[in-house]
C-alpha positions as CSV (number, residue, x, y, z in Angstrom):
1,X,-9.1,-10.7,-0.2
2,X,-9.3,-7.0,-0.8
3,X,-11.5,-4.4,-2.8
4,X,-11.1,-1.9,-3.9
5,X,-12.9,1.4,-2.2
6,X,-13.6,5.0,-4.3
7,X,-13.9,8.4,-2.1
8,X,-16.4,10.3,-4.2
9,X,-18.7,13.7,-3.3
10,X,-21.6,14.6,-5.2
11,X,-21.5,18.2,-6.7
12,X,-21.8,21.5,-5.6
13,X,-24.4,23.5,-6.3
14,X,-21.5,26.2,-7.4
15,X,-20.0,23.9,-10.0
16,X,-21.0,26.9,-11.9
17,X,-18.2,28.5,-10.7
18,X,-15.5,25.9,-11.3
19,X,-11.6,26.6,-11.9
20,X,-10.7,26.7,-15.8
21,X,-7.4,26.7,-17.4
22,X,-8.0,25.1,-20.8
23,X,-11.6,25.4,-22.0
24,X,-14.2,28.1,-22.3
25,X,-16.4,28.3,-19.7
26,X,-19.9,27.6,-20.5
27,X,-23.1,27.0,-18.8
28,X,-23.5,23.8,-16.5
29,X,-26.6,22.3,-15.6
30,X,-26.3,21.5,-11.6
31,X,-29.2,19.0,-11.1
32,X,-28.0,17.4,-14.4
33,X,-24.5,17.0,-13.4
34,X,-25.8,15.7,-10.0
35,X,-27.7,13.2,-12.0
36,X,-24.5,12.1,-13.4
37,X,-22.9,11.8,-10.4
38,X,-25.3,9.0,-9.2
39,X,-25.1,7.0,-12.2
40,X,-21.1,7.3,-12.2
41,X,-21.1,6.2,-8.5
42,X,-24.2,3.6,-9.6
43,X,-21.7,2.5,-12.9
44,X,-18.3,1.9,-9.7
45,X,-20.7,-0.1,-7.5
46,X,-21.9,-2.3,-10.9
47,X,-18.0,-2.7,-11.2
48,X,-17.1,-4.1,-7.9
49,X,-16.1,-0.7,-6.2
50,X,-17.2,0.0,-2.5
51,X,-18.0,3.5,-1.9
52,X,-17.1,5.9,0.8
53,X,-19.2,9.0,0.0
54,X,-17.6,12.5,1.5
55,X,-20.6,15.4,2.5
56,X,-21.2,17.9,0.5
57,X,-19.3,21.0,0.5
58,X,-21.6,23.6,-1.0
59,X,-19.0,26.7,-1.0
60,X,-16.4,24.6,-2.7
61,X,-17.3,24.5,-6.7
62,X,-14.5,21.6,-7.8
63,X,-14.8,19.2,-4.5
64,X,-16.2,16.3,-6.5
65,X,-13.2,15.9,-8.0
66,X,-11.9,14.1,-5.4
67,X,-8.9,12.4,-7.2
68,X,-6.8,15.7,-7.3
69,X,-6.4,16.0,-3.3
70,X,-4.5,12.2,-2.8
71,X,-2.2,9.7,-3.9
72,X,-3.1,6.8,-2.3
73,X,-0.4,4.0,-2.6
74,X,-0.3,0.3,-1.1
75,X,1.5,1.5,1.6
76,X,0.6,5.2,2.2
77,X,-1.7,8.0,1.0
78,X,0.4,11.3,-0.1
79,X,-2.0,14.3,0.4
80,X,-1.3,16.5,-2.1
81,X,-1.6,20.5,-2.0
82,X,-3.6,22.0,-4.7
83,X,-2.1,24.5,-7.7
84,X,-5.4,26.2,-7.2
85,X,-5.7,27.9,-4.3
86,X,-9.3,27.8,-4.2
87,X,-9.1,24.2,-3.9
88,X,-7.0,23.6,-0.7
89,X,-10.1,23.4,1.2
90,X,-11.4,20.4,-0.1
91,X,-8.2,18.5,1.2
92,X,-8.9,18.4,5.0
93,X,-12.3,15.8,4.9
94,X,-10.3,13.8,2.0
95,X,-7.4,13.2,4.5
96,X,-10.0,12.2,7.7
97,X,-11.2,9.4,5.2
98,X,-8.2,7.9,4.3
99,X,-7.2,7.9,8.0
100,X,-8.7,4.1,8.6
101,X,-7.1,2.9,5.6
102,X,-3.3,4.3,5.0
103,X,-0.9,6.1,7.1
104,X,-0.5,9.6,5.8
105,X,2.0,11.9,4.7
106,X,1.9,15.4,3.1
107,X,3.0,17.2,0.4
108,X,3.9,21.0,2.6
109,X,4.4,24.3,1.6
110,X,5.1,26.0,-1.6
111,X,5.0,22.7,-3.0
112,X,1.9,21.9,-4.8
113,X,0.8,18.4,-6.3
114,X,-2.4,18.1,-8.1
115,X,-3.6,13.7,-7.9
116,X,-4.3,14.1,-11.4
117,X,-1.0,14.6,-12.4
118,X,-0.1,11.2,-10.8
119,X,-0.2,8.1,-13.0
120,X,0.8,4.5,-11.3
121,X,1.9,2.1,-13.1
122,X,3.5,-1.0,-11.2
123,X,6.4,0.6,-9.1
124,X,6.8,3.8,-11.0
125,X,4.7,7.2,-10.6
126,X,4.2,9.4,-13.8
127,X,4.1,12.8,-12.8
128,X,3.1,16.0,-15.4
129,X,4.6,19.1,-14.9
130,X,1.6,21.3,-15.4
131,X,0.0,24.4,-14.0
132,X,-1.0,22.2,-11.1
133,X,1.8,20.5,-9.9
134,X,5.2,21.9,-10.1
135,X,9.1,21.3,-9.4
136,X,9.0,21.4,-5.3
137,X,5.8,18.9,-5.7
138,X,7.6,16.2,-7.7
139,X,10.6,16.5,-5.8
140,X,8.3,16.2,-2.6
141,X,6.3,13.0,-3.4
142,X,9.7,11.5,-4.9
143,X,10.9,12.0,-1.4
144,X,7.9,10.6,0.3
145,X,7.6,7.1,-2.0
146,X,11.4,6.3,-2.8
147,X,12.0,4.4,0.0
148,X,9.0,3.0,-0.5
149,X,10.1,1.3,-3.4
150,X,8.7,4.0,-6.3
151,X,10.5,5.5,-9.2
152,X,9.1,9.0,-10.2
153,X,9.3,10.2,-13.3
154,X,7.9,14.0,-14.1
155,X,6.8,14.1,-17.9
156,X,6.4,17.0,-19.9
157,X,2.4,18.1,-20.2
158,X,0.5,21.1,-22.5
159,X,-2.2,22.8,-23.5
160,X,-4.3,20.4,-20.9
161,X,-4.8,20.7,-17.1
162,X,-3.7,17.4,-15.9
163,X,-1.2,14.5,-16.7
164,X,-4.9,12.2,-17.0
165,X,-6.8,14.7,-19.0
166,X,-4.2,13.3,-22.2
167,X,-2.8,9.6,-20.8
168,X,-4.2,6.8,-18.7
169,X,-3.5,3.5,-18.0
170,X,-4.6,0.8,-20.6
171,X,-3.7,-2.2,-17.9
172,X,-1.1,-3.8,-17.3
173,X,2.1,-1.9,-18.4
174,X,0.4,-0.2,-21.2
175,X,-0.6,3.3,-21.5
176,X,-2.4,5.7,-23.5
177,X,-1.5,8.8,-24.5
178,X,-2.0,11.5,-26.7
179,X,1.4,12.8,-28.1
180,X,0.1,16.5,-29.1
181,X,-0.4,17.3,-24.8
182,X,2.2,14.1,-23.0
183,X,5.8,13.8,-24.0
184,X,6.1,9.8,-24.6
185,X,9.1,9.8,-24.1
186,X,9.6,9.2,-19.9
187,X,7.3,6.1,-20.5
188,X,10.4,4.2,-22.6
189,X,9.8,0.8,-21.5
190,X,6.2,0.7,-22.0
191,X,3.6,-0.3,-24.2
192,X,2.4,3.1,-25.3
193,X,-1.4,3.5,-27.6
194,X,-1.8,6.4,-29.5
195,X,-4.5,8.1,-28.5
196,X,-7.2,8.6,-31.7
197,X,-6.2,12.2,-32.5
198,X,-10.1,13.3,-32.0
199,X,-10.7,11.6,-28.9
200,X,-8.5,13.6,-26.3
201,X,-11.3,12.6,-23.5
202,X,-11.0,9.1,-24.2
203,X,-7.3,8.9,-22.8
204,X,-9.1,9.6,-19.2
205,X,-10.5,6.4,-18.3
206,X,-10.5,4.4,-14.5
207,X,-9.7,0.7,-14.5
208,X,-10.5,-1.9,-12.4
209,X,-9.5,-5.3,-13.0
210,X,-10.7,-5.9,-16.2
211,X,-13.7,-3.1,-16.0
212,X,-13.0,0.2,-17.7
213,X,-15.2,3.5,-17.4
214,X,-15.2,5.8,-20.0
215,X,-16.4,8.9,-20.9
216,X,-19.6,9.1,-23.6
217,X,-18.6,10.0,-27.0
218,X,-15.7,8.2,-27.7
219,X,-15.9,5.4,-29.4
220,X,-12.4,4.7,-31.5
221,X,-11.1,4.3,-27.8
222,X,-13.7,2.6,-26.5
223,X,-13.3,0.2,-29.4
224,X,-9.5,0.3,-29.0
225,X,-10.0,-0.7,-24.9
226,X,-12.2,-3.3,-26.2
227,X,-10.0,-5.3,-28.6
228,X,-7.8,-5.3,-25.5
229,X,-9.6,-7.7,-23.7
230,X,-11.7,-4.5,-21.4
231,X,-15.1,-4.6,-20.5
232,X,-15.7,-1.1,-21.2
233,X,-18.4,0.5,-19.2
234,X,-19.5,4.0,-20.5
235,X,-20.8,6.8,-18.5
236,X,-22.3,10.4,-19.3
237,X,-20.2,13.2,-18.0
238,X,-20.8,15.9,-20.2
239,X,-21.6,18.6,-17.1
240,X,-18.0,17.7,-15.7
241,X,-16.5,17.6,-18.7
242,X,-17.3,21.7,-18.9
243,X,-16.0,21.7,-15.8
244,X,-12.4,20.4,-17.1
245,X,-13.3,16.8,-15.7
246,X,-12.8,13.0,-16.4
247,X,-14.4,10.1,-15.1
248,X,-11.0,9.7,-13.3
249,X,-11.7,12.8,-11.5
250,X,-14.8,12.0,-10.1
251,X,-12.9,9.0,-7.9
252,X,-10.0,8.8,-5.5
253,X,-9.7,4.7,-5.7
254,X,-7.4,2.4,-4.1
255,X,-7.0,-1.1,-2.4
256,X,-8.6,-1.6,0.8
257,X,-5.7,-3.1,2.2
């Protein structure tokens, strides 16, 4: 049997400091969003999830949002290079904790890949092209996971920062999406939800088995995941959130293998 295992990192004291590409920046309470942090991690354990917890890196102000610096697949984890420069340093102690659990490949150069811009579903990896993540990146981790088996397909993203700030998996092969940020139409094939048009947080959301977190304050989605047969499990963000963060962010989770 296997389980499945979340990399997080508590905050950094200069979360205050954070990249922004989308929202105003306004002020964040740091022993707050710490406080959060525990009860996410608290909310994953209640769910099944074993943690590995990464040390704190107090000069970097985005390293708890682990989920941007991997992909981690069945077979391999792609570690991915940062649109943000100021975020390539949270990549190295990422990589040295995946090192039990997956072989490792990289995404190099010039080429930059953001994890959040990487949706799984089954065999096939959605990829937004954002500010993030661009052309060299895609091409790079379609390189890395075709022989593996995986179909890529780069979808059109705007006005958000990541491919999982607008769409997320609803299990199974269905997704949700809002249309105003994700182009739908790479996701032919699907079972695609319409995102309630005033819950753009809502379509970030981390599922395991039948367990779904979600962020507080949505509750047309959280009713919509419900009537889908999700136990929906939701957790206060609202310091990451000013940070341009989802509860999807806050986790890099995988099998155990």
């Amino acid at each position: 049997m296997t389980y499945p295992i979340a990399i997080v990192r508590a905050p950094s004291p200069a979360l205050t400091r954070c990249e922004l590409s989308f929202v105003p920046r306004t002020p964040i309470d740091v022993d707050l969003a710490a406080a959060q942090h525990r009860a996410y991690a608290a909310a994953l354990e209640g769910i099944g999830v074993r943690l590995v917890r990464l040390p704190p890196e107090p000069e970097l102000p985005d390293a708890a949002f682990v989920e941007d610096t991997a992909v981690v697949l069945d077979e391999i984890a792609v570690i991915a290079n940062p649109g943000a420069e100021s975020r390539r340093g949270e990549v190295a102690t990422v990589a040295r904790a995946l090192e039990p659990f997956r072989p490792r490949v990289y995404i190099l150069g010039a080429a930059t890949l953001d994890g959040g811009d990487v949706l799984r579903v089954g065999r096939m990896l959605f990829v937004g092209r954002t500010r993030r993540t661009n052309e060299a990146g895609i091409e790079q981790l379609r390189e890395r996971v075709a022989p593996l088996g995986y179909e890529v397909r780069p979808v059109a993203v705007q006005q958000v920062l990541h491919l999982k700030s607008a769409c997320a998996s609803a299990g199974g092969d269905a997704v949700l999406l809002s249309r105003a940020h994700v182009d739908p139409s790479p996701f032919d094939g699907l079972e695609v939800l319409d995102l309630p048009t005033t819950e753009l947080g809502g379509a970030n959301t981390v599922i395991v088995g039948d367990a779904v977190l979600l962020a507080q304050g949505f509750p047309e989605t959280a009713e919509l995941l419900a009537r889908r047969g999700r136990d929906v499990h939701v957790v206060d963000i609202s310091e990451f959130r000013k940070a341009e963060g989802g509860v999807s962010c806050l986790s890099l989770i995988f099998e155990e293998g």
